[in-house]
C-alpha positions in Angstrom: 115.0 128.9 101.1 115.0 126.2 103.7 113.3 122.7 102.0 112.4 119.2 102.6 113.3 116.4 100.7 111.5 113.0 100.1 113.1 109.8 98.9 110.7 107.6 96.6 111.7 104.4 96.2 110.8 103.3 92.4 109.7 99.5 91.4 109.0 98.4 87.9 108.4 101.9 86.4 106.2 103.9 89.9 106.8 105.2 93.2 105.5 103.5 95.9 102.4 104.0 97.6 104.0 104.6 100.9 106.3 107.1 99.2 103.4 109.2 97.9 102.2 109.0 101.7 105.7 110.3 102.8 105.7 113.0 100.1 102.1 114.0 101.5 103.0 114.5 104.6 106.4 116.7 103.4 104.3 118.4 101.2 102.4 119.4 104.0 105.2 120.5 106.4 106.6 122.4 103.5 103.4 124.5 103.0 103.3 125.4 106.8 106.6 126.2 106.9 107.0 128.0 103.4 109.9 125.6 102.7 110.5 124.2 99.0 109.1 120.8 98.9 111.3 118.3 96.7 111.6 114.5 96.1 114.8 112.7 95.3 114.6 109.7 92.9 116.9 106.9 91.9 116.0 104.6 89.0 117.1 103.3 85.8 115.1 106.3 84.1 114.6 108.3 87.5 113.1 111.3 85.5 110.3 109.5 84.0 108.4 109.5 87.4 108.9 113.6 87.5 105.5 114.1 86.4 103.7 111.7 89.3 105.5 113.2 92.0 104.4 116.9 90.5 101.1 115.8 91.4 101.9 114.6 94.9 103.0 118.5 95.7 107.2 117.8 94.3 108.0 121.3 93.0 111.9 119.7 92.7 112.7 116.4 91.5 116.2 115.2 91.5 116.4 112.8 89.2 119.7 110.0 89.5 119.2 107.5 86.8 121.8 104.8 86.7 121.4 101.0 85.8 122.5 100.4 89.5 119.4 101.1 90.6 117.8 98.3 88.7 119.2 96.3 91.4 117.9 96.1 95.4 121.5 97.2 96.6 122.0 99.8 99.0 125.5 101.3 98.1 124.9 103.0 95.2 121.0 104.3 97.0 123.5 105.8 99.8 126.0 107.1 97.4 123.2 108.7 95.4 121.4 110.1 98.4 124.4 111.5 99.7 125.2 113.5 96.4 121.7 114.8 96.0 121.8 115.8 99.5 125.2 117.7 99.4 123.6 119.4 96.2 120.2 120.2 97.7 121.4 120.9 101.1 117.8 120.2 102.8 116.4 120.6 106.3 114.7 117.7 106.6 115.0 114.2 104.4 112.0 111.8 104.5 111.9 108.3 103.9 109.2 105.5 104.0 110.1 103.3 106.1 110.8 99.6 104.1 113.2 96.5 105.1 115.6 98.3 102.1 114.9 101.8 103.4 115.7 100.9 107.0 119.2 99.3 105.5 120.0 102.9 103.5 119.4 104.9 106.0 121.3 103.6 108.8 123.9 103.9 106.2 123.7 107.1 105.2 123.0 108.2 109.1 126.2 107.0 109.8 128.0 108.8 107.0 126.7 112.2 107.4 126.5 112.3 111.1 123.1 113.4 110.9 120.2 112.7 113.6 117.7 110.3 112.2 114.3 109.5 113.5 113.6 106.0 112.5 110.2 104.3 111.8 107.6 107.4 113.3 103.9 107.1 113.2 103.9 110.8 112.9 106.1 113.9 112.8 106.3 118.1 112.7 108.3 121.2 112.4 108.1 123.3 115.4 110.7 126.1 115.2 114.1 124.4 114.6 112.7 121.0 115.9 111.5 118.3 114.4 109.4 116.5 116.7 107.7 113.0 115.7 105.8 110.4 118.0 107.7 106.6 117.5 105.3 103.5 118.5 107.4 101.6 121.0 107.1 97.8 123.2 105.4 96.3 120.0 103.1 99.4 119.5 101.5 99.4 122.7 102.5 102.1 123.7 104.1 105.6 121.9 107.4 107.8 122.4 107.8 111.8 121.9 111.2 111.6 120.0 112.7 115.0 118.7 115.8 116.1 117.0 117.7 119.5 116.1 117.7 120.9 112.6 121.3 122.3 112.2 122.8 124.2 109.3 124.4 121.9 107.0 123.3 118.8 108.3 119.6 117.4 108.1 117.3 115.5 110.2 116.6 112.2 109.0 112.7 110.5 109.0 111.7 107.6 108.3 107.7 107.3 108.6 105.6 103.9 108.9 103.3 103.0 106.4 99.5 104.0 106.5 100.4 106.8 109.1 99.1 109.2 106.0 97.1 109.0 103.1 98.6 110.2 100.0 96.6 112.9 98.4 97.3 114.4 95.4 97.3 118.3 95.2 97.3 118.3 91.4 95.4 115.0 90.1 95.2 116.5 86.7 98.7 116.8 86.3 98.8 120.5 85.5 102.1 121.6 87.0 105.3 120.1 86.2 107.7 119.7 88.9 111.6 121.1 88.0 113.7 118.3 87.2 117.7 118.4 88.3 119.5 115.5 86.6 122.5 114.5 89.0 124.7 111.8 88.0 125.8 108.8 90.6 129.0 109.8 91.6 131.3 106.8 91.7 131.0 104.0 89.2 128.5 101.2 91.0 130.9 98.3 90.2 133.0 100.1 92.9 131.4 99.9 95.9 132.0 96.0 97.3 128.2 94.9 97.0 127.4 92.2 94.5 123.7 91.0 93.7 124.0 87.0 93.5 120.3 86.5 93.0 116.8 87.7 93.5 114.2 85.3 95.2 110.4 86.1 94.4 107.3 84.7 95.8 105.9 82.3 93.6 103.1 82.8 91.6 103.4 86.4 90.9 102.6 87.0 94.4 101.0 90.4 95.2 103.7 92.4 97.4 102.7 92.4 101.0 104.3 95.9 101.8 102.3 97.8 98.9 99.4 96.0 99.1 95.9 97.3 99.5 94.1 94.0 100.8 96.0 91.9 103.1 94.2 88.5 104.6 96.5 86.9 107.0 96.4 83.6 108.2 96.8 82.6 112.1 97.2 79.6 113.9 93.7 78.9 113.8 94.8 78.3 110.0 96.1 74.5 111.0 96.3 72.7 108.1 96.8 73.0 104.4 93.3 72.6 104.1 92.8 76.4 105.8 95.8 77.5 103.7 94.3 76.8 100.9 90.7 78.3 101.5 93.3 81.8 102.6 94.4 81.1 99.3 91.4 80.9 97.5 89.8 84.1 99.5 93.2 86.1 98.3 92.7 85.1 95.2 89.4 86.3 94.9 90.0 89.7 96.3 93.5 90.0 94.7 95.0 90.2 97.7 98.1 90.2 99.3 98.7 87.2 101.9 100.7 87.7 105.2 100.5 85.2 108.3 101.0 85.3 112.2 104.6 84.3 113.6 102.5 80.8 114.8 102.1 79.5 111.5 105.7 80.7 110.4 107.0 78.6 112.4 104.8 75.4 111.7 106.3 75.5 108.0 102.6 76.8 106.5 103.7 80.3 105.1 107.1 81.2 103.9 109.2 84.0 106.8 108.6 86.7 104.3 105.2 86.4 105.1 105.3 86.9 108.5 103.5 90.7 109.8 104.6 92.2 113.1 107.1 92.7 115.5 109.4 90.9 114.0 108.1 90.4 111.0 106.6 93.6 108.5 104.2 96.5 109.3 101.4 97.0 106.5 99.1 99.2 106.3 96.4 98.0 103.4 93.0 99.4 103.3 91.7 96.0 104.1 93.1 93.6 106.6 90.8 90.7 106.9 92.4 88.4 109.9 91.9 84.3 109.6 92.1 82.7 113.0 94.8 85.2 114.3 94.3 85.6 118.1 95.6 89.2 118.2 98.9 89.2 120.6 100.6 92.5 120.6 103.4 91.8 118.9 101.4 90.9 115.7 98.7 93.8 116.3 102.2 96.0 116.3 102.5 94.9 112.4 98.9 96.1 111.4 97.5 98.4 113.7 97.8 101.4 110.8 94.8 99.0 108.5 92.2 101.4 107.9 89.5 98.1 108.1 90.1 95.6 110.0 87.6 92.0 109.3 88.7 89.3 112.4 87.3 85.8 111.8 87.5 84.0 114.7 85.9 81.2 116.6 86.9 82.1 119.6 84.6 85.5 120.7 87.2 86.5 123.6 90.2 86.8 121.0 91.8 90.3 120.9 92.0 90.4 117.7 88.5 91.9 118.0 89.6 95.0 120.3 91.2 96.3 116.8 89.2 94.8 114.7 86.3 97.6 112.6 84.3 94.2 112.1 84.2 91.0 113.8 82.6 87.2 112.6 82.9 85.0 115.3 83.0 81.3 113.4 85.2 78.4 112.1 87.3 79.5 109.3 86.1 76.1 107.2 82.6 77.7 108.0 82.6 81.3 107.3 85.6 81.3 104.0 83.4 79.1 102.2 80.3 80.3 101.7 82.5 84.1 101.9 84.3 83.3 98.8 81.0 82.0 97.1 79.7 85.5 97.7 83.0 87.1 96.2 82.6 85.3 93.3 79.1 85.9 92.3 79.7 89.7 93.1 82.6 89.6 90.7 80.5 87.8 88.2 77.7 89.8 88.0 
């Protein structure tokens, strides 16, 4: 029977949130299509997350656990993917789409000569067709991309995050998904990548990508007085914080910060927007926000033609009293 195979990424233990979207969506494409719906996943103890993809709609979880995996390199990921895919021989693979996604699955593109479809907002079956739309010239505008399913080699898909909503088909945890242990085929100390060190936000920052409340900081930010009231407001909420490419590039926030074009798509439920103007290519990093809160002073800013709600004001005006708010509705 033909199938469909999602990657889930695993950090500290779970699978991302924008993996259970993926799996959604394959999940849903597998039912259509009566195809097998599995989910491929590499950790340290890759078979302890079995049960949490069960209830995400995985009837078939492949399961690579190696200590490489403890580690953000994307040899052994390939190697491993590779394997599971010779073994499973799927239709369709799915990704979420990441910065260390994007770097695997060029990779592993390349070495099975297989069609990819990189970065879609959405995507379908249609006969022997996979057909997916692509947002294009930063998100203003979308492309109808497709690709042919052939026998022994898959279509590759990587999907944006917030383009689904992961839903669980079995909350309660009823039905356990098979579990296929496959080893990692070639020792990891012999493919050429070496880990020198891992650099992490200070603070114990909240992870931008997999974050569910995002306030990001414009130029209307100025000073380290603003960033410290975005600070504050994040704090508060338990938020994740992100920034324009403006205040980048004044030396405010740190580059992994940065949302957009050139910088990293989120998705969060919230997406509250400090003195960010709204150009396109910033938009392009957080259109998918399910709410969207502008603070601007400036009533004419674009920012409010996306934006579900809209406070025109001084951010030294309106975070203040905001936060105040937070805080007594936390306390309460």
């Amino acid at each position: 029977m033909p199938s469909i195979l999602t990657f889930v990424p695993v950090a500290d233990g779970q699978p991302s949130r924008t993996a259970l979207e993926a799996l959604t969506r394959a999940r849903q494409i597998a039912s259509a299509q009566g195809w097998t719906c599995a989910a491929v996943a590499l950790a340290p103890d890759a078979s302890a997350v079995a049960p949490a993809l069960g209830r995400y709609g995985a009837e078939t979880v492949y399961a690579v656990s190696d200590p490489a995996f403890a580690e953000p390199l994307n040899a052994p990921v390939v190697e491993a993917l590779a394997t599971v895919i010779a073994e499973a021989g799927p239709s369709v693979v799915v990704f979420p789409s990441s910065e260390g996604v994007k770097d695997a699955l060029g990779a592993l593109a390349q070495r099975l000569s297989a069609p990819t479809l990189p970065d879609v907002a959405a995507f379908g079956v249609s006969g022997d067709t996979v057909e997916a739309v692509r947002p294009v010239m930063a998100a203003k505008f979308r492309a109808r991309v497709q690709a042919e399913i052939a026998d022994g080699t898959p279509v590759l898909v990587s999907v944006r995050a917030g383009s689904y909503t992961a839903e669980a088909v079995d909350p309660a945890g009823g039905t356990a998904p098979e579990v296929i242990e496959i080893a990692l085929a070639s020792d990891a100390t012999s493919l050429r990548q070496t880990l020198r060190e891992i650099v992490k936000a200070a603070g114990g920052a909240v992870d931008l990508s997999e974050a569910q409340v995002v306030v990001a900081a414009g130029r209307g930010v100025r000073d380290e007085a603003g960033k410290a009231l975005v600070e504050e407001l994040a704090d508060v909420l338990g938020a994740a914080i992100g920034a324009s490419r403006a205040v980048v590039e004044l030396g405010l926030f740190p580059p992994e910060a940065q949302i957009g074009q050139t910088g990293k798509v989120v998705a969060p439920d919230l997406y509250i927007a400090v003195g960010i103007s709204g150009a396109i290519q910033h938009v392009a990093g957080m259109t998918g926000s399910r709410t969207i809160v502008a603070i601007n002073k400036d009533a004419d800013a674009p920012i409010f033609d996306v934006a579900t709600y809209g406070i025109v004001g001084d951010l030294t005006q309106v975070l203040p009293p905001l936060i105040a708010a937070l805080r007594e509705a936390k306390a309460a």
